[in-house]
PDB file of N, CA, C and O in Angstrom:
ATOM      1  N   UNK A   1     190.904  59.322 115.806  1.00  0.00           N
ATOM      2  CA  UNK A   1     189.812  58.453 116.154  1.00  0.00           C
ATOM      3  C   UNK A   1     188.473  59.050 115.729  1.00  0.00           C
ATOM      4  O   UNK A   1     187.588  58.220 115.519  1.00  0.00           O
ATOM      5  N   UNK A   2     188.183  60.242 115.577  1.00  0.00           N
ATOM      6  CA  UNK A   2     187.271  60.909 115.733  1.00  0.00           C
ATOM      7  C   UNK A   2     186.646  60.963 114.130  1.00  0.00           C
ATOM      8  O   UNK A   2     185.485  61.264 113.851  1.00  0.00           O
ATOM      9  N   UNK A   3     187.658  60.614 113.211  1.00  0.00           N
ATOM     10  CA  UNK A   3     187.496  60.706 111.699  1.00  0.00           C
ATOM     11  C   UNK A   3     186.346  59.417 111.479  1.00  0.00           C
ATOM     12  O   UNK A   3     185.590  59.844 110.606  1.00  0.00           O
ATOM     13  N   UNK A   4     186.079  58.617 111.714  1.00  0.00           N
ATOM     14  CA  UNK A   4     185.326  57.662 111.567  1.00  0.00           C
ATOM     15  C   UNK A   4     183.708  57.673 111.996  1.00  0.00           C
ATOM     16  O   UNK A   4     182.694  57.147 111.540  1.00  0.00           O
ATOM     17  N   UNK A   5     184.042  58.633 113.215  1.00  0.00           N
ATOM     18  CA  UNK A   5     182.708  59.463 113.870  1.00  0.00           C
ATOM     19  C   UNK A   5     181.789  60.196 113.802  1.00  0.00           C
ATOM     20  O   UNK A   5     180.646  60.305 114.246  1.00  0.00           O
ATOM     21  N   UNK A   6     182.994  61.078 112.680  1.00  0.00           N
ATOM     22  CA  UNK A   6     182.369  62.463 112.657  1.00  0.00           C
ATOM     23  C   UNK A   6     181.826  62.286 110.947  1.00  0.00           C
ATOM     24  O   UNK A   6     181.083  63.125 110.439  1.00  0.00           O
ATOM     25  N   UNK A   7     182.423  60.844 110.052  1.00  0.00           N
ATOM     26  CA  UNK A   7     181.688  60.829 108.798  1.00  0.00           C
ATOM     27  C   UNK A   7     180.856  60.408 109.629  1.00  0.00           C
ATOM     28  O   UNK A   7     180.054  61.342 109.633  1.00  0.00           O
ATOM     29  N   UNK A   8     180.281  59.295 110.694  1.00  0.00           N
ATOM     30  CA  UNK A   8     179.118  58.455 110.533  1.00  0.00           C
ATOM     31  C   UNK A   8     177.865  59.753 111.173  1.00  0.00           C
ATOM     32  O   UNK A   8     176.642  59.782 111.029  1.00  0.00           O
ATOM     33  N   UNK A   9     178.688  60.598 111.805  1.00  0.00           N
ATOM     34  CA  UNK A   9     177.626  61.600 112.147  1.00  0.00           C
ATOM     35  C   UNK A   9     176.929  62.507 110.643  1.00  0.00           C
ATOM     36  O   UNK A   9     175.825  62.810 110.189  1.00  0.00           O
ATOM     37  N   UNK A  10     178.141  62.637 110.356  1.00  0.00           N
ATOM     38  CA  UNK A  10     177.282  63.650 108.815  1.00  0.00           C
ATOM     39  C   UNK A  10     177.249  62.677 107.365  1.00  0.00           C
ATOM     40  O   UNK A  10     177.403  63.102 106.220  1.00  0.00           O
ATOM     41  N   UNK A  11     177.048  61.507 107.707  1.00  0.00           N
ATOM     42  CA  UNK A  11     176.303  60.427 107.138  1.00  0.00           C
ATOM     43  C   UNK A  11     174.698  60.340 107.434  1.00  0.00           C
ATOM     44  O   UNK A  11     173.856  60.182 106.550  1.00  0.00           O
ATOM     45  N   UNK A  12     174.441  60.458 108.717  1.00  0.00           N
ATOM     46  CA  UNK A  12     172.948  60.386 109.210  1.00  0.00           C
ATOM     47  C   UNK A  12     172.463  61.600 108.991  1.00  0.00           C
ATOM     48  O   UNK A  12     171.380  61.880 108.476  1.00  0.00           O
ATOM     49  N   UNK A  13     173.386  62.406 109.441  1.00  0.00           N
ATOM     50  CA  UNK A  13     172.623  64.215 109.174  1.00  0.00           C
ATOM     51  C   UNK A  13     172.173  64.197 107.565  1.00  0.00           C
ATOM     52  O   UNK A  13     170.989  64.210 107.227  1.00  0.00           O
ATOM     53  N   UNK A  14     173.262  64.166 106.643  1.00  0.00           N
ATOM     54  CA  UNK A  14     173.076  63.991 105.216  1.00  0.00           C
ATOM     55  C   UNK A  14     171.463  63.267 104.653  1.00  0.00           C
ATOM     56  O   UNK A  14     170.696  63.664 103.775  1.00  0.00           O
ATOM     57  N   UNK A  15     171.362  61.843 105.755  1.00  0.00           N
ATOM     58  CA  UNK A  15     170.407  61.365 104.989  1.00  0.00           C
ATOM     59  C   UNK A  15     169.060  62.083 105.160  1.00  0.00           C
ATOM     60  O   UNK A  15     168.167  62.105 104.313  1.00  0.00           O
ATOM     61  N   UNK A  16     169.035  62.608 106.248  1.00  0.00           N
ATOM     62  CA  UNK A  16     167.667  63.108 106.939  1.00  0.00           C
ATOM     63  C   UNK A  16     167.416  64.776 106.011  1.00  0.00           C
ATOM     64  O   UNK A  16     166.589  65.650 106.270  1.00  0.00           O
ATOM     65  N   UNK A  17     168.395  64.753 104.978  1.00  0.00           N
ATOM     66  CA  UNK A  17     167.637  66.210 104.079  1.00  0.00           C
ATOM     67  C   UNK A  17     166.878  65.640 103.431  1.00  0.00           C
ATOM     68  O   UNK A  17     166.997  64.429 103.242  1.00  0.00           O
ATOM     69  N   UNK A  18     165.791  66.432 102.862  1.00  0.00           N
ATOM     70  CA  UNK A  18     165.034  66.324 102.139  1.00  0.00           C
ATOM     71  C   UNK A  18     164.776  66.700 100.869  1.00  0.00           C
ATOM     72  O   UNK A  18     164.748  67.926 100.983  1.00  0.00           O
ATOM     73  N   UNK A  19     164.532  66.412  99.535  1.00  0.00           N
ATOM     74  CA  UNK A  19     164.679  66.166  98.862  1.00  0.00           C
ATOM     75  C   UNK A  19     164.243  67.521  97.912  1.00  0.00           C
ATOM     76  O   UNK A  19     163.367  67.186  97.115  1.00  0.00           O
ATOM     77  N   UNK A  20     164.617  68.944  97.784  1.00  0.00           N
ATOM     78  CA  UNK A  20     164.868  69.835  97.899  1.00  0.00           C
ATOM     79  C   UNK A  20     164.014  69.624  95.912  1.00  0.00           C
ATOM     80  O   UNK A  20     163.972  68.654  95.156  1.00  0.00           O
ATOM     81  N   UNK A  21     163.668  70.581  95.823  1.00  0.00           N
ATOM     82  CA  UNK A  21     163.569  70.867  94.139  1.00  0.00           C
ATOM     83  C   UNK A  21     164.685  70.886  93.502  1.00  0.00           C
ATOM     84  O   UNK A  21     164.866  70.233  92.475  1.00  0.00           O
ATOM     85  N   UNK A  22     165.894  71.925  94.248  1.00  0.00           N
ATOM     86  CA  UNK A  22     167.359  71.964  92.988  1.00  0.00           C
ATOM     87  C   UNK A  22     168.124  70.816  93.865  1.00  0.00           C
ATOM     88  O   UNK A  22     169.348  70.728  93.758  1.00  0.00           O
ATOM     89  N   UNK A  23     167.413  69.941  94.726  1.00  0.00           N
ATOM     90  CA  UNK A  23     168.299  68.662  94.431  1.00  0.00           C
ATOM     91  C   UNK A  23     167.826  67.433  94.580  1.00  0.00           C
ATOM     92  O   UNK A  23     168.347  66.459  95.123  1.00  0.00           O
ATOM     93  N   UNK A  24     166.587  67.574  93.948  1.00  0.00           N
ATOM     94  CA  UNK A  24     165.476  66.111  93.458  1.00  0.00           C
ATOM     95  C   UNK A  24     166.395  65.939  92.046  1.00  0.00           C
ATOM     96  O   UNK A  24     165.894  65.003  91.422  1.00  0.00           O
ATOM     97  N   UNK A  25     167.545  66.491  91.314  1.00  0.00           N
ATOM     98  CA  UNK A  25     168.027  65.826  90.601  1.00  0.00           C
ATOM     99  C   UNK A  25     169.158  66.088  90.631  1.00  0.00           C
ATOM    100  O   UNK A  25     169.530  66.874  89.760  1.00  0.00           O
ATOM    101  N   UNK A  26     170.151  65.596  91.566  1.00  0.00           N
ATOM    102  CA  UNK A  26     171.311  65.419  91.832  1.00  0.00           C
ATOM    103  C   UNK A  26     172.206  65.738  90.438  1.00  0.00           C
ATOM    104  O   UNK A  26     171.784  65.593  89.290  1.00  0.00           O
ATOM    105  N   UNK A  27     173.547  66.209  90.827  1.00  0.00           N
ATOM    106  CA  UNK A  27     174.272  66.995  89.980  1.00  0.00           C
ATOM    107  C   UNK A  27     175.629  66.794  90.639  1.00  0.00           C
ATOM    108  O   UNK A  27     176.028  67.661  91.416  1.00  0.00           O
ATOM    109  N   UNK A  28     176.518  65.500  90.340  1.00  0.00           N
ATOM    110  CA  UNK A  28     177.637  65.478  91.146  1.00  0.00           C
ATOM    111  C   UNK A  28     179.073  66.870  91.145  1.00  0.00           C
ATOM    112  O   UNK A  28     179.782  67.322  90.246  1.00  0.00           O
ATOM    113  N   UNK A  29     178.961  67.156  92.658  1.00  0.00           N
ATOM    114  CA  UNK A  29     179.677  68.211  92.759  1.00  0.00           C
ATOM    115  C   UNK A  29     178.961  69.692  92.523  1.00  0.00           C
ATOM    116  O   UNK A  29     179.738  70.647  92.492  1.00  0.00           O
ATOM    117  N   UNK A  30     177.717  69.928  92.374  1.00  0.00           N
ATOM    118  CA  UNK A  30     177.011  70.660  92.109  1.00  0.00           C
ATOM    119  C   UNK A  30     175.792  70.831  93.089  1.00  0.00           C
ATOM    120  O   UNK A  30     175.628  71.925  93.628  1.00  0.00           O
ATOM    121  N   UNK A  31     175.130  70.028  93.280  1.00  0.00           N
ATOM    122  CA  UNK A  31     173.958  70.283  93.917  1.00  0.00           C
ATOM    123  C   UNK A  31     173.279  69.004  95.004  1.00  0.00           C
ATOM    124  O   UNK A  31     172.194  69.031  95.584  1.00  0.00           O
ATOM    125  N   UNK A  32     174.254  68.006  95.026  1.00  0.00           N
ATOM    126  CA  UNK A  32     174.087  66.968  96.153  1.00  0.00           C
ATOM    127  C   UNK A  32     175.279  66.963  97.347  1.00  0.00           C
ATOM    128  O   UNK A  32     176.468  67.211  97.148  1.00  0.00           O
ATOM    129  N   UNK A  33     174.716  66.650  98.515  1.00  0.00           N
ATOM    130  CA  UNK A  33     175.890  66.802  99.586  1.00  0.00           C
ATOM    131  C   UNK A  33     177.500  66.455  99.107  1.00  0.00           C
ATOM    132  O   UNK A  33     177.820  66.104  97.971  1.00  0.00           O
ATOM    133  N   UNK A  34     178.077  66.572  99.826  1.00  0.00           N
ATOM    134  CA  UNK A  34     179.438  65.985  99.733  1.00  0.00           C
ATOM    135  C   UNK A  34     180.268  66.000 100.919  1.00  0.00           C
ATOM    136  O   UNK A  34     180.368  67.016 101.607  1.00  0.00           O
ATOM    137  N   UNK A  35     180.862  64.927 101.186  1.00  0.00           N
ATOM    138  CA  UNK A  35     181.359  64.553 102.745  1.00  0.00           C
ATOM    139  C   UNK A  35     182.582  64.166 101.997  1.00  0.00           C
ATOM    140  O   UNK A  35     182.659  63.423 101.019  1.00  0.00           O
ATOM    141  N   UNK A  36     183.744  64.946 102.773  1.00  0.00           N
ATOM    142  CA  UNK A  36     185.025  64.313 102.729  1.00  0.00           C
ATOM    143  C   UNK A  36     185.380  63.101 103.332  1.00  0.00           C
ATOM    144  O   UNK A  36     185.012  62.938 104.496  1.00  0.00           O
ATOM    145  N   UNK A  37     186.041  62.189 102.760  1.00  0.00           N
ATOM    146  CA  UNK A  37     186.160  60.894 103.186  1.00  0.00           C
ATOM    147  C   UNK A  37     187.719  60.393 103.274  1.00  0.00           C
ATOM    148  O   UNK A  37     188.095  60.129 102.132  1.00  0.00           O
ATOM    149  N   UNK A  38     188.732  60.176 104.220  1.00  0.00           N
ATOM    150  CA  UNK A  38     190.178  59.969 104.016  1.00  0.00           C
ATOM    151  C   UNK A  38     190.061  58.487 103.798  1.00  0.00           C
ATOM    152  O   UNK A  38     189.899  57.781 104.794  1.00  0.00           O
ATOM    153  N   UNK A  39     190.132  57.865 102.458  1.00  0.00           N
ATOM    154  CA  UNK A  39     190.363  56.621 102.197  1.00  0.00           C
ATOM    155  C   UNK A  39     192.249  56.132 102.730  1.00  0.00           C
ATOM    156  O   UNK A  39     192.318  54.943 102.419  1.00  0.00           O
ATOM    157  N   UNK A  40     192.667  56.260 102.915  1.00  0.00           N
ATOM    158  CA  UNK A  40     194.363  56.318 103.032  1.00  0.00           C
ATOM    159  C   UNK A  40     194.209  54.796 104.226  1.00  0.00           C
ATOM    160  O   UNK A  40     193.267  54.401 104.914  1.00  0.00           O
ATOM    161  N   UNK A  41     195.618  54.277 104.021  1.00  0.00           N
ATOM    162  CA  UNK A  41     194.951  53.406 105.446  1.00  0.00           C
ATOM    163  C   UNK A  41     195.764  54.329 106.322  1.00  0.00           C
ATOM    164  O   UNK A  41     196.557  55.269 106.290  1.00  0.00           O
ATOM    165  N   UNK A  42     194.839  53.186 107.447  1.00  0.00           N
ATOM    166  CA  UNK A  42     195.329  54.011 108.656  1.00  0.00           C
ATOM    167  C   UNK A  42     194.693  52.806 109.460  1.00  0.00           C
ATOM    168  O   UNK A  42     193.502  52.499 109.497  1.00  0.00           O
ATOM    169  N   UNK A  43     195.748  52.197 110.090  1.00  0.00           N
ATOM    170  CA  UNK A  43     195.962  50.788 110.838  1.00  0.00           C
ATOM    171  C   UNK A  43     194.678  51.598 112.050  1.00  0.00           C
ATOM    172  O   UNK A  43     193.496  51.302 111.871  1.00  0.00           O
ATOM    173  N   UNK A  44     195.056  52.599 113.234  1.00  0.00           N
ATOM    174  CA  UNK A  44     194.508  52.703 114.073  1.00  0.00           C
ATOM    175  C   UNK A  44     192.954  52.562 114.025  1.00  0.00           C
ATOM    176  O   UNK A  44     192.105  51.935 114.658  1.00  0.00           O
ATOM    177  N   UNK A  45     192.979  53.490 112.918  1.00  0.00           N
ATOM    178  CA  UNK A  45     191.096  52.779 112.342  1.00  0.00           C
ATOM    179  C   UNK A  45     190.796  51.573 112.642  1.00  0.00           C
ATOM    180  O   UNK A  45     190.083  51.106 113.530  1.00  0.00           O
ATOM    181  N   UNK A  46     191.385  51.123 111.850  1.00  0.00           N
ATOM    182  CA  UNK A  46     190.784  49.586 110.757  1.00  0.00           C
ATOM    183  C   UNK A  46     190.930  49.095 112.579  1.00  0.00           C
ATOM    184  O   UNK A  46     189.853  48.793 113.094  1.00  0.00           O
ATOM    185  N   UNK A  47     192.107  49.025 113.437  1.00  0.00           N
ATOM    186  CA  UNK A  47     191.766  48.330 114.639  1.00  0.00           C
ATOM    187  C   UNK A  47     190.267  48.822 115.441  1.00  0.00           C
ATOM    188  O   UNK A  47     189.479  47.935 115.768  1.00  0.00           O
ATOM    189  N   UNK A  48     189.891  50.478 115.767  1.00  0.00           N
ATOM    190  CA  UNK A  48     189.420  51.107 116.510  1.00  0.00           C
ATOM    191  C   UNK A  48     187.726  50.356 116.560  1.00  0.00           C
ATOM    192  O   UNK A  48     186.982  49.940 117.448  1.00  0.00           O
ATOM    193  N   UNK A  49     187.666  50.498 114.894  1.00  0.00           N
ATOM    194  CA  UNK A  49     185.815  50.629 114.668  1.00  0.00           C
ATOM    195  C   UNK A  49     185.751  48.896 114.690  1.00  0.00           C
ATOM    196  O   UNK A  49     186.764  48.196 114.673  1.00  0.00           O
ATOM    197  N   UNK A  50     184.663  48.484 114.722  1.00  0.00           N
ATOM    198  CA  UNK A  50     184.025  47.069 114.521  1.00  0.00           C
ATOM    199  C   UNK A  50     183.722  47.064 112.966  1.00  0.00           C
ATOM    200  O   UNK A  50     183.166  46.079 112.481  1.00  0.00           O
ATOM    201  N   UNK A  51     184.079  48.151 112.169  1.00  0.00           N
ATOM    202  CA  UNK A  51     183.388  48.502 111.020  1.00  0.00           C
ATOM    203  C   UNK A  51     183.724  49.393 110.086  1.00  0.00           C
ATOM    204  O   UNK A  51     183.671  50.607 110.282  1.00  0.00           O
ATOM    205  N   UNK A  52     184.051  48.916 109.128  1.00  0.00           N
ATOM    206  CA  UNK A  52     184.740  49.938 108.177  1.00  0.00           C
ATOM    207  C   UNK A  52     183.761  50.284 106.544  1.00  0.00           C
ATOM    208  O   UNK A  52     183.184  49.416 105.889  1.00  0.00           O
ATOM    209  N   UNK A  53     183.810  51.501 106.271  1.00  0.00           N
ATOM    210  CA  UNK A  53     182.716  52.347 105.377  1.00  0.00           C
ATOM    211  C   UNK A  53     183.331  51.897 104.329  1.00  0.00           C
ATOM    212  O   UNK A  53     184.559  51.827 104.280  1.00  0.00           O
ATOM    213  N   UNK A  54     182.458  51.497 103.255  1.00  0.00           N
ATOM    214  CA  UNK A  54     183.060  51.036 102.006  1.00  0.00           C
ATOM    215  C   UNK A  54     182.736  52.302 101.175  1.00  0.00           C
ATOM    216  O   UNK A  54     181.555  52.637 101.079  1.00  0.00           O
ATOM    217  N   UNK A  55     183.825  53.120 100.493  1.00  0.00           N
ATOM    218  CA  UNK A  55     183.279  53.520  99.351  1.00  0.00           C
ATOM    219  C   UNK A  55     183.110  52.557  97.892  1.00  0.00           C
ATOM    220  O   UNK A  55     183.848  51.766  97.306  1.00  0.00           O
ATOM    221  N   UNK A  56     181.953  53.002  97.703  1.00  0.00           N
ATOM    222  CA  UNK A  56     181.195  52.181  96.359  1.00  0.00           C
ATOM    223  C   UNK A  56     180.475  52.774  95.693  1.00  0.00           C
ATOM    224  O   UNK A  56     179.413  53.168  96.176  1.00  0.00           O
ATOM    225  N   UNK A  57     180.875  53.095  94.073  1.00  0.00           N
ATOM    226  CA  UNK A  57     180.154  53.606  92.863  1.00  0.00           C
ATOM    227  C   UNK A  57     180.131  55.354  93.568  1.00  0.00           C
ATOM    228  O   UNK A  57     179.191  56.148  93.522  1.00  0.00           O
ATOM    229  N   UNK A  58     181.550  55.559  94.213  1.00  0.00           N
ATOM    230  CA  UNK A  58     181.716  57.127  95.143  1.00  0.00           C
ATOM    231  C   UNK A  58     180.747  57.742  95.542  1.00  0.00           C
ATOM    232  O   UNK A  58     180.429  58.910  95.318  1.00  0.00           O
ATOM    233  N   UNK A  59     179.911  56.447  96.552  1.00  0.00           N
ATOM    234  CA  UNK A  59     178.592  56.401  97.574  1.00  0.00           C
ATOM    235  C   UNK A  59     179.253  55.839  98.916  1.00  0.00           C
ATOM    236  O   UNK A  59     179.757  54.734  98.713  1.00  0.00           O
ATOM    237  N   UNK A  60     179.382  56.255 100.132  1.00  0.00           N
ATOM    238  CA  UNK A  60     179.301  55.353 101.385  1.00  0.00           C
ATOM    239  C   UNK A  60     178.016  55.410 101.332  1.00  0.00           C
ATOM    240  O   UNK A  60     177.286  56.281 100.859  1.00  0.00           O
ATOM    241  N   UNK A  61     177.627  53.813 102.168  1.00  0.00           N
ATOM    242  CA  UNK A  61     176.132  53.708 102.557  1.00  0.00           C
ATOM    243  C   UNK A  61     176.593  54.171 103.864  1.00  0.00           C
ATOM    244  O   UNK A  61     177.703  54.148 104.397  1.00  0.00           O
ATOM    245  N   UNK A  62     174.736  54.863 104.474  1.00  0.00           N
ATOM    246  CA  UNK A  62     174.672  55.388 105.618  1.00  0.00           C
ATOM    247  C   UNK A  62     174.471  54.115 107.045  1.00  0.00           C
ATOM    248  O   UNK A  62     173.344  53.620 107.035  1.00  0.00           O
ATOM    249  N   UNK A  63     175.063  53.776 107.774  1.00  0.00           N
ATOM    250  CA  UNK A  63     174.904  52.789 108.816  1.00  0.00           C
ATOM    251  C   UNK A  63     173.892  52.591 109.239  1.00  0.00           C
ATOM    252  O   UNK A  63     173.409  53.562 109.821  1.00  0.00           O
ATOM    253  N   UNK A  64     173.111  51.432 109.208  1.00  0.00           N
ATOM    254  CA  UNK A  64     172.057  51.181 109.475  1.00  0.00           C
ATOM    255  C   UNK A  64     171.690  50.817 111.116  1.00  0.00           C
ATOM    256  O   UNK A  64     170.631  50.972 111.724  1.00  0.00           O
ATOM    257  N   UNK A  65     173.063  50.248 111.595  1.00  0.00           N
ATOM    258  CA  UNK A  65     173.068  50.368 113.309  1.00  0.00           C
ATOM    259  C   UNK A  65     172.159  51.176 113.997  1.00  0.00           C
ATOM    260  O   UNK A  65     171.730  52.155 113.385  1.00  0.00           O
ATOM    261  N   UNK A  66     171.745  50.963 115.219  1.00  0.00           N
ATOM    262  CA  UNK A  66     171.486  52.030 115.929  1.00  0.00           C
ATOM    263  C   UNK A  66     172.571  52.914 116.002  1.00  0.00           C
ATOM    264  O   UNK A  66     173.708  52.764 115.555  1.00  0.00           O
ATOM    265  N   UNK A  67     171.748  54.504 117.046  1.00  0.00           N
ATOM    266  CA  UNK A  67     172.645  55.388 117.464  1.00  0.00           C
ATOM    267  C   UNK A  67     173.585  55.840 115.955  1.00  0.00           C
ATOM    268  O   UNK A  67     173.009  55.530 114.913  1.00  0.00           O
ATOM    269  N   UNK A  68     175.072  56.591 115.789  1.00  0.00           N
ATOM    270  CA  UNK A  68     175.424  56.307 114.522  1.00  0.00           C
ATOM    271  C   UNK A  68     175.736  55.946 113.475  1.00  0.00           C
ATOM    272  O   UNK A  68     176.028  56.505 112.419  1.00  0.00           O
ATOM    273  N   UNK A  69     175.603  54.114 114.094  1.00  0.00           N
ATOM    274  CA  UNK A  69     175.640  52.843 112.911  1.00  0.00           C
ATOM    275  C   UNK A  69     177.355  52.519 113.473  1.00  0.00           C
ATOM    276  O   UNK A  69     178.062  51.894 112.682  1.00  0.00           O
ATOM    277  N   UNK A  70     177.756  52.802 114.349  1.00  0.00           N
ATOM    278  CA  UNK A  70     179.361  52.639 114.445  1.00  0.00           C
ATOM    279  C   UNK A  70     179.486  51.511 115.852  1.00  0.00           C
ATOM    280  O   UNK A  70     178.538  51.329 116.616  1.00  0.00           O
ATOM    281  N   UNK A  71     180.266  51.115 115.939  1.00  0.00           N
ATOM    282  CA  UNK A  71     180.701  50.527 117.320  1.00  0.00           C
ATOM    283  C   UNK A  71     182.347  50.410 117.516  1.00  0.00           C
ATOM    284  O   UNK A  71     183.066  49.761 116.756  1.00  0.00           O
ATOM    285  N   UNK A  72     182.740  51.034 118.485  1.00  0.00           N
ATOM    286  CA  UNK A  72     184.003  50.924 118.932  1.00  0.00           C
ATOM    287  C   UNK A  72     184.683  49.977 119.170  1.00  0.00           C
ATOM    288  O   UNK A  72     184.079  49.236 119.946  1.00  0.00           O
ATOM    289  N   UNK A  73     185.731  49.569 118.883  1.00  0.00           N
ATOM    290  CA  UNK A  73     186.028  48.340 119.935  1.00  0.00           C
ATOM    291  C   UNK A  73     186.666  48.624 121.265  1.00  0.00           C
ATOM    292  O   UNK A  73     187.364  49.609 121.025  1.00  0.00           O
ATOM    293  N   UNK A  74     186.787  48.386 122.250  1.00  0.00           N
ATOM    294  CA  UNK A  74     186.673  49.178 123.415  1.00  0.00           C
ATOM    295  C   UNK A  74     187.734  48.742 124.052  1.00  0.00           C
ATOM    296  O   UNK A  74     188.153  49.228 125.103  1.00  0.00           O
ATOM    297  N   UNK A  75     188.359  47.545 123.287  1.00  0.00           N
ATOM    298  CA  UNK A  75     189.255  46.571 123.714  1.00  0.00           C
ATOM    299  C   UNK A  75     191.020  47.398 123.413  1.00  0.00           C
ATOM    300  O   UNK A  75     191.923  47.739 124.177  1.00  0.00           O
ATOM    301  N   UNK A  76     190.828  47.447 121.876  1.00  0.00           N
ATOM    302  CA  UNK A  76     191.684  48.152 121.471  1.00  0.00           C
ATOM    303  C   UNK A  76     191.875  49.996 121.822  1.00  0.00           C
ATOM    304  O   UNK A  76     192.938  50.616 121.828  1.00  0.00           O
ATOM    305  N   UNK A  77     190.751  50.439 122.037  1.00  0.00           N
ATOM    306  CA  UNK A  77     190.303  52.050 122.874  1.00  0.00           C
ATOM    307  C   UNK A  77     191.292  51.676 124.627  1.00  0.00           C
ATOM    308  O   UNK A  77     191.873  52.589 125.213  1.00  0.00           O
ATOM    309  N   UNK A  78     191.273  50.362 125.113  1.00  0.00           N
ATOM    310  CA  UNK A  78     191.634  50.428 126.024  1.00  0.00           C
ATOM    311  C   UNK A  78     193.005  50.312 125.894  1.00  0.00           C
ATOM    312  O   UNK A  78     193.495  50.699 126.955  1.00  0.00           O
ATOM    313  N   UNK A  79     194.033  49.907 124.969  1.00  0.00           N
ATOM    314  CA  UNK A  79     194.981  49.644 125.030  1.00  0.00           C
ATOM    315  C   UNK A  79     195.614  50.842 124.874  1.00  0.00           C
ATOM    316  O   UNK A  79     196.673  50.808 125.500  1.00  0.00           O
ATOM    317  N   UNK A  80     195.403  52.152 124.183  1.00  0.00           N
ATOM    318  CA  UNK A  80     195.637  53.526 123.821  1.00  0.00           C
ATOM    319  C   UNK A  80     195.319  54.160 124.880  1.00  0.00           C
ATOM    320  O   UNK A  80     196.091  55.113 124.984  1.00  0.00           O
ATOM    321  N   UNK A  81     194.494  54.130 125.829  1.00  0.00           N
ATOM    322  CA  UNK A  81     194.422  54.796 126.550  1.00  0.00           C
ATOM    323  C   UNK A  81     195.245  55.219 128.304  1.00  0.00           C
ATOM    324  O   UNK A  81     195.277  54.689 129.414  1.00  0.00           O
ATOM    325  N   UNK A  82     195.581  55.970 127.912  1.00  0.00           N
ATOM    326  CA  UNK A  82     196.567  56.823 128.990  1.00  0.00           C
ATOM    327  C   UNK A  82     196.324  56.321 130.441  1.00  0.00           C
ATOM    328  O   UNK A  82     196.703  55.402 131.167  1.00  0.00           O
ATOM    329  N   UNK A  83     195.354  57.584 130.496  1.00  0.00           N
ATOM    330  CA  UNK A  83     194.692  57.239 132.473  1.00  0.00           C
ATOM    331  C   UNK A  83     193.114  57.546 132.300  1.00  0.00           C
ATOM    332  O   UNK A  83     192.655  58.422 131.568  1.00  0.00           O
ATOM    333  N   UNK A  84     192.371  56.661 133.110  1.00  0.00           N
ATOM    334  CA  UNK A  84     191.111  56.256 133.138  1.00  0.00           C
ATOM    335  C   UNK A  84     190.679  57.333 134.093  1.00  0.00           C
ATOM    336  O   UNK A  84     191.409  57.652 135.030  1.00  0.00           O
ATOM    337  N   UNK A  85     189.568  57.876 133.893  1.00  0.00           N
ATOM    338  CA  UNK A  85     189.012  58.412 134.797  1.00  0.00           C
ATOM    339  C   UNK A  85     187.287  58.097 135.088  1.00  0.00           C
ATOM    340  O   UNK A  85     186.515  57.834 134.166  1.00  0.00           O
ATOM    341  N   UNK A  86     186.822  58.191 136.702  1.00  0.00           N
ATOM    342  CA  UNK A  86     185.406  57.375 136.989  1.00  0.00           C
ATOM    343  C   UNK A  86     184.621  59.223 136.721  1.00  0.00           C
ATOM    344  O   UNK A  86     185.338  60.177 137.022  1.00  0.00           O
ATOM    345  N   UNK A  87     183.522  59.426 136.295  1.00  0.00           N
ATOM    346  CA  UNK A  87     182.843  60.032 136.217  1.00  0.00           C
ATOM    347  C   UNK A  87     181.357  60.193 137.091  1.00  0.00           C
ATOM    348  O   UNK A  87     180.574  61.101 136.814  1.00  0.00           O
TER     349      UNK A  87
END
């Protein structure tokens, strides 16, 4: 579950660098970020998120949502889930 999370987290981190001298001209595999991405399916995903990351031109765009651009579905989170606990 957490794979969907943890790109949209170092999706936002990623965007907020700044635009560095040795990488104001990007150099794929060389000198611009790179975030591993498991394209594979994986049913539990595609149910979990409200939202699925397109890779395009081997760019995800960064979520424009609030918070990390993601939303759970809470519906299907509930059906997986074991035992509830009140906090």
């Amino acid at each position: 579950m957490l794979d969907l999370v943890a790109l949209a987290a170092a999706l936002q981190y990623v965007a907020t660098l700044p635009a560095f001298p040795h990488t104001a001209m990007p150099v794929a595999l060389q000198n611009e970020p790179i975030i591993e991405y498991d394209q594979n399916p994986n049913p539990l995903r595609e149910e979990l998120y409200n939202e699925n990351l397109k890779v395009e031109h081997n760019c995800v765009a960064v979520p424009q949502k609030p918070g990390l651009g993601i939303t759970i579905n809470e519906i299907v989170l509930d059906t997986y889930c074991v035992a509830h606990s009140e906090v």
